[in-house]
N, C-alpha and C positions, 0 to 999 in steps of 0.2 A: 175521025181525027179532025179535030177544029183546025182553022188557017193562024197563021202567026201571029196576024190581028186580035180575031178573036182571045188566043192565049195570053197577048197583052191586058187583051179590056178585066179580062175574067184578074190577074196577075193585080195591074193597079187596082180594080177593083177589091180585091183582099185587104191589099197593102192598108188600103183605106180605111176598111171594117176592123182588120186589127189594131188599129194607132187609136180609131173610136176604143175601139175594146179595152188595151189599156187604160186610158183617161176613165172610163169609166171604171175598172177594175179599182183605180186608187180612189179614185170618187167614193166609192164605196167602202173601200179600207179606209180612208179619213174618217166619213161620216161613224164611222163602229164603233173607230176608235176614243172619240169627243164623247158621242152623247150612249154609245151600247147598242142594243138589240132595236133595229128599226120597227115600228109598227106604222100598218097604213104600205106607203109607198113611200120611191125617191127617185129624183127625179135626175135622169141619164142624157147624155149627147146619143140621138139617132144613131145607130151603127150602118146605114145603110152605104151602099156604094158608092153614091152620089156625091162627089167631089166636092161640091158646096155646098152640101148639106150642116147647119149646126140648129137644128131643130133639135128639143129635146122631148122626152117621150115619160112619161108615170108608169112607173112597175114595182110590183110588190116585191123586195129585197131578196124572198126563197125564190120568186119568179126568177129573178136575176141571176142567183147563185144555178137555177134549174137551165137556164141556158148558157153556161160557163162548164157544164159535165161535158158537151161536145166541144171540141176546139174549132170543131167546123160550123158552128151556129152562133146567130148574131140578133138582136132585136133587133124590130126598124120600125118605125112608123107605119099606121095603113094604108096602103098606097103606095110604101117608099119599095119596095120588093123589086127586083130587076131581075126577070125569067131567061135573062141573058146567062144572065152569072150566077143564080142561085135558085131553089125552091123554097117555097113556104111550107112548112115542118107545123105549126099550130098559129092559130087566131086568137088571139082575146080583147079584151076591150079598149081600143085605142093601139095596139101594135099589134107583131105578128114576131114570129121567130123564122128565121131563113136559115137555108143551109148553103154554103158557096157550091160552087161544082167543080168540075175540071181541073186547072193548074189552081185556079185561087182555094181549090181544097188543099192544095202541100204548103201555100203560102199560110194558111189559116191554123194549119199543122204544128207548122215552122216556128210561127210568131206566138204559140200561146203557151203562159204562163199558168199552171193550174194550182191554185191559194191550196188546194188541199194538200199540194207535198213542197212549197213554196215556204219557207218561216219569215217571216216579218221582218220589212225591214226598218 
C-alpha cells in the first residue's frame, strides 16, 4: 500500500494525462473532420505527467486511435515516462505508450471518453 503522498503524486499525475488526453482526442476529431482520413502522422500535446510539459510528439493517427483502446494508456515522449506513476507498455520512434498505475489508473478510468460509443458532437 503506497503512503498518501505517493496516491496524490500518482492522482495529479492522471489528472494531467487525461486533460492531455482530451485536447488531443479533439485535436484529432477536428483535424478528420476538415480535411478526412490522415496519412503520414499528426502532431499531439505529450500526455506525459509532467506538469509543464507542452512538448508535442508525431504519431501515426491508427497509432493514436491504438492507444485510446486502453483508458489507462497515454503517449509520451522518450524520455518523458515517470516509473513513479506508470510503465512503458511499447517503444517506437520518437515516443513510447505508458500505462498509469495505482490510484491514477481509476482517475485514467474515470476521465476517459471512448469515440468508439461516444457520437459526435
Amino acid at each position: 500500500m503506497g503512503s498518501a503522498s505517493d496516491e496524490e503524486r500518482e492522482v495529479r499525475a492522471a489528472r494531467n494525462q487525461a486533460l492531455f488526453r482530451a485536447v488531443n482526442d479533439k485535436i484529432l476529431e477536428l483535424n478528420e473532420k476538415t480535411s478526412g482520413e490522415f496519412v503520414g502522422s499528426v502532431a499531439i500535446a505529450c500526455e506525459c505527467s509532467r506538469i509543464d510539459c507542452l512538448e508535442l510528439l508525431e504519431i501515426p493517427p491508427n497509432a493514436y486511435r491504438g492507444v485510446r483502446e486502453n483508458p489507462r494508456t497515454f503517449a509520451v515522449l522518450a524520455g518523458h515516462a515517470d516509473p513513479a506513476v506508470e510503465r512503458v507498455v511499447g517503444v517506437h520512434d520518437g515516443y513510447a505508450v505508458v500505462e498509469v498505475l495505482g490510484q491514477g489508473a481509476q482517475v485514467a478510468e474515470a476521465t476517459f471518453r471512448d469515440r468508439r460509443t461516444t457520437a459526435s458532437d
